[in-house]
C-alpha positions in Angstrom: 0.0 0.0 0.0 1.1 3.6 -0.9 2.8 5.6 1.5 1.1 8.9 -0.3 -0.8 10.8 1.6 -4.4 11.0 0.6 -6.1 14.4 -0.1 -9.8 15.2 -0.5 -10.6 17.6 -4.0 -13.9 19.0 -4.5 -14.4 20.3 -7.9 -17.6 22.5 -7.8 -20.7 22.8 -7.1 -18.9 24.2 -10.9 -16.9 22.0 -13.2 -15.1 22.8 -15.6 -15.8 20.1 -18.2 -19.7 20.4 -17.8 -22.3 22.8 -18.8 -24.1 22.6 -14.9 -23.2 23.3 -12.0 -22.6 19.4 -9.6 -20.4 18.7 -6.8 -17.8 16.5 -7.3 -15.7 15.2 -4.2 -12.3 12.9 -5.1 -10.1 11.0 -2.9 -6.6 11.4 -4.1 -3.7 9.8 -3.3 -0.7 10.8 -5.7 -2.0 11.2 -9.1 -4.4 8.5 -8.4 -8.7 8.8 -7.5 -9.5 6.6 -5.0 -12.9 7.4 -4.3 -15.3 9.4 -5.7 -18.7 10.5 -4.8 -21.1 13.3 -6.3 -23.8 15.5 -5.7 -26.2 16.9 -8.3 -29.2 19.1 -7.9 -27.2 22.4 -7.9 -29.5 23.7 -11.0 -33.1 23.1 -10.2 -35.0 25.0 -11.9 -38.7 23.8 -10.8 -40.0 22.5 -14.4 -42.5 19.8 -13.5 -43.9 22.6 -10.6 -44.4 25.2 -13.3 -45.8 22.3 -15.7 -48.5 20.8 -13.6 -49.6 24.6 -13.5 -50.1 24.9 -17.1 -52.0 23.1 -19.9 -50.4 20.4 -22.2 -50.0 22.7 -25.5 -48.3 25.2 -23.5 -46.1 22.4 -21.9 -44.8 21.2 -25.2 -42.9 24.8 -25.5 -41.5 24.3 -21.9 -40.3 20.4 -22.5 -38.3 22.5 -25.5 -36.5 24.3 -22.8 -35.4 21.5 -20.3 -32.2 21.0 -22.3 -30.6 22.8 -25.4 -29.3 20.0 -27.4 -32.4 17.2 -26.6 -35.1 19.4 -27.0 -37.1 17.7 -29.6 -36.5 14.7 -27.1 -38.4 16.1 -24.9 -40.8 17.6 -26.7 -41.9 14.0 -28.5 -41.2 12.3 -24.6 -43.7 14.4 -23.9 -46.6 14.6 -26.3 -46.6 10.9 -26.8 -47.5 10.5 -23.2 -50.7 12.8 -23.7 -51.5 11.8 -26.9 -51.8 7.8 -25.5 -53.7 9.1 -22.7 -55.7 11.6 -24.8 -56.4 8.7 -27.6 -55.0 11.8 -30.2 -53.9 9.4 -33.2 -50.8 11.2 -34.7 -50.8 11.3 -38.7 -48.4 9.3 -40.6 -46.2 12.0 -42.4 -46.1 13.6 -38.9 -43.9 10.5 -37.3 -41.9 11.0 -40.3 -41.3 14.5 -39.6 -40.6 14.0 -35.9 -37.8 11.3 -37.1 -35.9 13.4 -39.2 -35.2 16.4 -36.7 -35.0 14.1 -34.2 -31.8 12.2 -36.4 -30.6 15.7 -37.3 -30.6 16.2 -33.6 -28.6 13.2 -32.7 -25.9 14.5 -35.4 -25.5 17.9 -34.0 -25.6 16.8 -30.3 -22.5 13.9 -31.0 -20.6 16.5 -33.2 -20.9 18.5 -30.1 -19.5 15.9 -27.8 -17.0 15.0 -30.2 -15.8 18.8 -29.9 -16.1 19.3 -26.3 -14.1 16.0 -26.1 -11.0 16.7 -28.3 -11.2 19.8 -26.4 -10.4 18.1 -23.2 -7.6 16.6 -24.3 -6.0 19.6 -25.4 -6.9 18.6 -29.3 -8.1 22.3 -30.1 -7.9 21.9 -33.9 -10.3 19.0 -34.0 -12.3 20.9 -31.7 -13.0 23.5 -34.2 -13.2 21.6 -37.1 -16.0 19.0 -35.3 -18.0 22.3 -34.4 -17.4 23.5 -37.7 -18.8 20.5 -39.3 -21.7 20.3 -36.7 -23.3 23.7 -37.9 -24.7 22.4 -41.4 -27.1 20.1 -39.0 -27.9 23.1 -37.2 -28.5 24.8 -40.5 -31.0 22.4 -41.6 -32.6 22.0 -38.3 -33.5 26.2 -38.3 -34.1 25.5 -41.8 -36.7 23.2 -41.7 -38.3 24.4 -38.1 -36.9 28.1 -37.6 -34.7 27.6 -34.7 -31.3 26.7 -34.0 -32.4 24.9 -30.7 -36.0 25.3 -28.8 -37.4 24.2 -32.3 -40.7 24.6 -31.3 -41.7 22.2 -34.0 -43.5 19.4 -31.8 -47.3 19.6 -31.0 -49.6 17.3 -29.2 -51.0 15.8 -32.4 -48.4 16.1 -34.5 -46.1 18.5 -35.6 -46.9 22.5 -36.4 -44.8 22.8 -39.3 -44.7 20.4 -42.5 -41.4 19.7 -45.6 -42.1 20.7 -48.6 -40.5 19.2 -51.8 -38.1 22.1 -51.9 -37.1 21.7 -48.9 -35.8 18.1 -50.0 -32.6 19.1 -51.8 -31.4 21.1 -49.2 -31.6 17.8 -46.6 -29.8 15.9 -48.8 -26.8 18.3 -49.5 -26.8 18.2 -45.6 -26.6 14.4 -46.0 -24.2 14.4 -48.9 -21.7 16.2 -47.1 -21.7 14.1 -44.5 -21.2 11.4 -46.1 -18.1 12.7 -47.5 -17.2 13.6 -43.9 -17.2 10.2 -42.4 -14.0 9.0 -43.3 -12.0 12.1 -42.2 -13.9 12.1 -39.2 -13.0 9.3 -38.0 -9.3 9.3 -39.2 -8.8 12.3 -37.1 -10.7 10.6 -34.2 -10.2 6.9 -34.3 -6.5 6.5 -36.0 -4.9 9.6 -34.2 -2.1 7.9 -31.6 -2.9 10.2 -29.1 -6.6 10.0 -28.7 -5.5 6.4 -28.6 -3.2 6.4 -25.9 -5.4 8.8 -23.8 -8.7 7.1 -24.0 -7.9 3.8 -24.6 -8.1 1.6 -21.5 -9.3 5.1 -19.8 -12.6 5.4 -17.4 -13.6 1.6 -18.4 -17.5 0.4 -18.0 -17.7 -3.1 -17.9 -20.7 -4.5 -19.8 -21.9 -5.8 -16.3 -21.4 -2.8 -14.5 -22.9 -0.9 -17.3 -26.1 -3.1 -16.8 -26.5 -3.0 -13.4 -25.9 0.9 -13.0 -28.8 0.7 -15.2 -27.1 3.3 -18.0 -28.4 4.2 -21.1 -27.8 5.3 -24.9 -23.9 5.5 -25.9 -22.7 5.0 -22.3 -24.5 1.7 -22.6 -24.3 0.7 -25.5 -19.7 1.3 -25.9 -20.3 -1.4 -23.0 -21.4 -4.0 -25.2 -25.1 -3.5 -24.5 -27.4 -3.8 -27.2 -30.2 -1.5 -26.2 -32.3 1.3 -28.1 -35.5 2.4 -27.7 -35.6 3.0 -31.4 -35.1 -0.7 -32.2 -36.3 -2.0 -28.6 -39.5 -0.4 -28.3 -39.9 1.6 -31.7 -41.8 4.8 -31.9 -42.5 7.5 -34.4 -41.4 5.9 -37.7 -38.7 4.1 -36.7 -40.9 0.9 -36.9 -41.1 1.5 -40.9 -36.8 1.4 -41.2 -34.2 -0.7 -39.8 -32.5 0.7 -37.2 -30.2 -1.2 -34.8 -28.0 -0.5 -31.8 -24.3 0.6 -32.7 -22.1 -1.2 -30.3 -17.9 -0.1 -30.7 -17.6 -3.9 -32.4 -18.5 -2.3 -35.7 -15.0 -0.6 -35.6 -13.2 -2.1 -33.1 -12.5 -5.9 -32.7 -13.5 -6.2 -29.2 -15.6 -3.9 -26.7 -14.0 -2.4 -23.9 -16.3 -0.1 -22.5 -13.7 2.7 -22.2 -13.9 6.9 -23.3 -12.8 5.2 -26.8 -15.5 3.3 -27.4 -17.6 6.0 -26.4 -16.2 7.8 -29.1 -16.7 5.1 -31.9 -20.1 4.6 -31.0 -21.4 8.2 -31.1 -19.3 8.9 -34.4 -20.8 5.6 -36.0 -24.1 6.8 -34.7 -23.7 10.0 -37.0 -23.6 7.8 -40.2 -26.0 5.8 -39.1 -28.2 8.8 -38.7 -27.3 9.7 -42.2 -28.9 6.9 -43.5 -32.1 6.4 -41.3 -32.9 10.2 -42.9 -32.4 9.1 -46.2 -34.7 5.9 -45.6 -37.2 8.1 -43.9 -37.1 10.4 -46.9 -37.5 7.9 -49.7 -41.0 6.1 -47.9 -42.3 9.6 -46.2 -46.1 9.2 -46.6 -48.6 12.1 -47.7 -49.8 15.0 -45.5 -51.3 16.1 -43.0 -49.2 16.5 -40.0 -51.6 17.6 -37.6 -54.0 15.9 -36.0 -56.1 18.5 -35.7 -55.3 22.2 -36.7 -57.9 24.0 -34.5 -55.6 23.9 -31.1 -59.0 24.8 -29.5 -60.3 21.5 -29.5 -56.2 19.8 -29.1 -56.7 22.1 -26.3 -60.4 20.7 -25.3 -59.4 17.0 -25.6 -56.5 17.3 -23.7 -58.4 18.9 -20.5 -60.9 15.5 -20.7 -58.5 13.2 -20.7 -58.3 10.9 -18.2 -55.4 8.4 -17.0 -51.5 8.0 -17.0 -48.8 6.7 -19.6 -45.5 7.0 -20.3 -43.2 8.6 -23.3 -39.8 7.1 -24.1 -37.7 8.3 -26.5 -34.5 7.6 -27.6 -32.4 10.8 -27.3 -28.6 11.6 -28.1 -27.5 11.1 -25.0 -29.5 8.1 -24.1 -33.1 6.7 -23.2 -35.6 10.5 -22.4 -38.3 9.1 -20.0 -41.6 11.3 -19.6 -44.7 10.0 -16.8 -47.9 11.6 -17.1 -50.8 11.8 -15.7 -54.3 13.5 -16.1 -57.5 13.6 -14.1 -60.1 15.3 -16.5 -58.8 19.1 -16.0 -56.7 21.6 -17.6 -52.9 20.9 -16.4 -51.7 17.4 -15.7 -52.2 16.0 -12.3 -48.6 14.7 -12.2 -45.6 15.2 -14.4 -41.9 13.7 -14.2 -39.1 13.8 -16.1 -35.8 11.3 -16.1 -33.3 12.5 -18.3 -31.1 11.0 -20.3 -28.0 11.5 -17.6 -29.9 10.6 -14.4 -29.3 7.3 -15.9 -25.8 7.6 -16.8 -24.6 9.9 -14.0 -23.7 6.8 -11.4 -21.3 5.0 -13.7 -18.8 7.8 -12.9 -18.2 6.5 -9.3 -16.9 3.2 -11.5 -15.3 4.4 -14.1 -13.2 7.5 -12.1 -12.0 4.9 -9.5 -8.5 4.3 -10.5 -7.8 6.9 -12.9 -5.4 10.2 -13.0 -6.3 13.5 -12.4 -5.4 14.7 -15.5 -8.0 12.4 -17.1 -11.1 13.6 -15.0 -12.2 16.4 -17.8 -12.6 13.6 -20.5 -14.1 10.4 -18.5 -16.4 12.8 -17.1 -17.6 14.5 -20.3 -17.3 10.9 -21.6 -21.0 10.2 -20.8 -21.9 13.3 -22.1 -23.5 14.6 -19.5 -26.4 17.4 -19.5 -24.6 19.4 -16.9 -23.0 23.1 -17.0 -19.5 24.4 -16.8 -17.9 26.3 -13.8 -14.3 28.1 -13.5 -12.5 26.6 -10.5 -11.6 23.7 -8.2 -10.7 23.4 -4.6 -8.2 21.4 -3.6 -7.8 21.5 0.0 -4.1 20.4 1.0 -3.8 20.0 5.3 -6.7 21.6 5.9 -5.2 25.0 3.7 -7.8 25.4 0.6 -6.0 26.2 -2.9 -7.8 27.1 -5.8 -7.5 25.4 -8.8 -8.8 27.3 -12.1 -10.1 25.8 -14.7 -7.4 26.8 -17.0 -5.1 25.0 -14.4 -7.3 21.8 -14.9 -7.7 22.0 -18.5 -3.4 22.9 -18.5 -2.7 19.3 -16.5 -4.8 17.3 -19.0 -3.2 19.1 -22.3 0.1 17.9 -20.4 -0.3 14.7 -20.2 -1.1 14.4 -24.1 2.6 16.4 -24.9 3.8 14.1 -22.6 2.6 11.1 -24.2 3.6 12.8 -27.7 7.2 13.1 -26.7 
C-alpha cells in the first residue's frame, strides 16, 4: 500500500468540463482517485412545478427548454404520453417529420460531444473543425423548423410545421456532405495515436457494470449493450426502417467499455443517422401533419383526458423518459421527467475509480452529460484550501497528451 498521503478535492458545485453546476468530491492519493462521490441538484429550476400549473399545449414549449441539445426529445417524450392518454392518433407524415429532426438532432448533439471531447484533451484543432462540421445540422434544423435549438416544431397531435418538396434538396446536400465527412472524421478521431493512448483503457464500464448501473444510450451501448428504444420499443417511424444498436464492435474488434468506445459509438451513430434520414425520406407518406389544426379542440381533448402513460424516447445522450398523468382538468395532475443523464450519472463512481487526475475532464464529459460548466476547483491540501482554475485543470490534462507525444 502507498505511502502517499491521501487528499480530499472537491471540484464545484462548478466544473469545468460540464455545462451545470454538480459537486464532485475525489479521494486522491498521488496522481491517483481513489474514491469518488457526487452531488447533483445544484441547478433546479422547478420544471415539473411550473408544468403541472399549465396546460399540455403550453407544456410542449417548456419540455423544449429542459435542455438545449435534446429538446425535440423532450418535446416527443412528452406529447406521446398525452397523446396515448388523450387517444390523439398522430398522422403518418407527422412521425416521419418528428424522425428526421429528431436524427438531425442526434448528429449535432454527438458532433458537439465529439468537440467538447478533443477539447479536453488539449486537441483544439479538432475541436474547431468538429464544431465546424456540426453547424450544417444546425442549419438544416432552423431550416426546416426556424430555430437553431428550442425548435418549437412538436405539437400534441403532431407536428406544427410540415417539408415541402423544396425543402428536399437542401436535406440531402446536408446528407451528402456528411457522407463525404465520415472518413475524415474518424481518421482524425479513431487513428490519431494520441486519442489512442489517452482514452484507450481510460474510465472503463464493464458491460456488467454498465447493466447493473442501469445506464443508457452510448454510455451503454460502448459497454457492449445492445439497447435502443428505437429498435427496442420503436416509436414515431422508426418501426417502418431498420434501425439497430451501434455497439464499438462495428470498428473495433472487441468492446472495452472505455472513453474510446464511447467515441466510436457516437461517431458511427452519425452515419447511421445519415442513412435512417435518407430511408425516412425515400418512404415519407402524404400530408397532414396535424392531428387536428384547430388547437381549441387539441386544447379541449387534452383537459378530458383521463389516466397515465408514459413517453420514451431515444435521445442523443441516451433513453428520455416522460410519466404523465391526467384527471379530466386543464394541467396534468402529475408530471416527471428522467433525463437522459440521471441514468448515466452513477457509472462515474466506477469508471473514475482508478484513474489520474489529468483524465477527470474527458471520462467525465465521456457520458456526455447534460450538466454546466464552472471556473474553478478546490483542492484543500492539510486543511489549507488552494484554488485550482479551470485553466489550471484544463493545462494538467493538455500535459499529459505532450507528454505522451514526446
Amino acid at each position: 500500500m502507498s505511502n502517499k498521503p491521501v487528499y480530499t478535492i472537491p471540484i464545484g458545485p462548478i466544473h469545468p468540463a460540464l455545462k451545470e453546476p454538480i459537486l464532485f468530491t475525489f479521494d486522491i492519493q498521488g496522481e491517483v482517485i481513489n474514491a469518488v462521490d457526487f452531488a447533483p441538484g445544484k441547478v433546479h429550476r422547478g420544471v415539473e412545478w411550473m408544468g403541472m400549473r399549465r396546460n399540455p399545449v403550453q407544456i410542449v414549449h417548456l419540455c423544449d427548454r429542459i435542455c438545449g441539445i435534446c429538446g425535440v426529445s423532450h418535446t416527443l417524450a412528452f406529447a406521446r404520453a398525452v397523446e396515448q392518454i388523450a387517444e390523439i392518433e398522430v398522422p403518418e407524415r407527422a412521425h416521419y417529420v418528428r424522425s428526421i429532426i429528431a436524427e438531425f438532432e442526434r448528429i449535432q448533439s454527438h458532433l458537439l460531444w465529439a468537440g467538447v471531447a478533443a477539447h479536453e484533451l488539449g486537441f483544439d484543432t479538432l475541436f474547431h473543425l468538429a464544431w465546424r462540421v456540426r453547424e450544417e445540422a444546425m442549419d438544416v434544423i432552423e431550416y426546416l423548423t426556424g430555430n437553431r435549438i428550442n425548435y418549437g416544431i412538436v405539437q400534441v397531435g403532431g407536428v406544427r410545421r410540415d417539408f415541402t418538396e423544396d425543402q428536399f434538396p437542401r436535406i440531402r446536400k446536408a446528407l451528402e456532405t456528411y457522407e463525404g465527412l465520415v472518413n475524415k472524421l474518424v481518421t482524425l478521431f479513431l487513428e490519431d495515436t494520441t486519442i489512442k493512448l489517452r482514452c484507450m483503457n481510460t474510465g472503463v464500464l464493464t458491460e456488467k457494470d454498465a447493466l447493473e448501473l442501469c445506464t443508457v444510450g452510448p454510455t451503454a451501448r460502448a459497454s457492449g449493450l445492445k439497447m435502443d428504444v428505437r429498435a427496442d420499443a420503436p416509436y414515431a417511424a422508426y418501426g417502418d426502417i431498420d434501425v439497430k444498436a451501434i455497439l464499438p464492435d462495428v470498428y473495433a474488434d472487441c468492446i472495452k467499455g472505455d472513453v474510446y468506445d464511447r467515441i466510436v459509438v457516437r461517431l458511427f451513430e452519425v452515419v447511421d443517422s445519415v442513412r435512417i434520414i435518407r430511408d425516412l425520406m425515400d418512404q415519407m407518406p402524404a400530408w397532414p401533419v396535424l392531428w387536428e389544426t384547430r388547437y381549441a379542440k387539441i386544447l379541449s381533448t387534452c383537459k378530458k383526458a383521463e389516466g397515465e402513460a408514459i413517453g420514451r424516447v431515444e435521445a442523443p445522450r441516451g433513453e428520455c423518459f416522460h410519466y404523465v398523468r391526467m384527471n379530466g382538468s386543464e394541467a396534468p395532475q402529475q408530471w416527471k421527467v428522467k433525463a437522459s443523464t440521471y441514468s448515466n450519472q452513477m457509472s462515474w463512481l466506477k469508471i473514475l475509480q482508478g484513474e489520474q487526475i489529468a483524465d477527470i475532464p474527458i471520462i467525465v464529459a465521456s457520458i456526455d452529460p447534460c450538466m454546466s460548466c464552472t471556473d474553478r476547483v478546490t483542492v484543500i491540501r492539510d486543511g489549507s484550501p488552494d484554488v485550482m482554475t479551470k485553466d489550471t485543470l484544463h493545462r494538467l490534462s493538455v500535459e499529459k497528451t505532450r507528454r505522451l507525444q514526446a
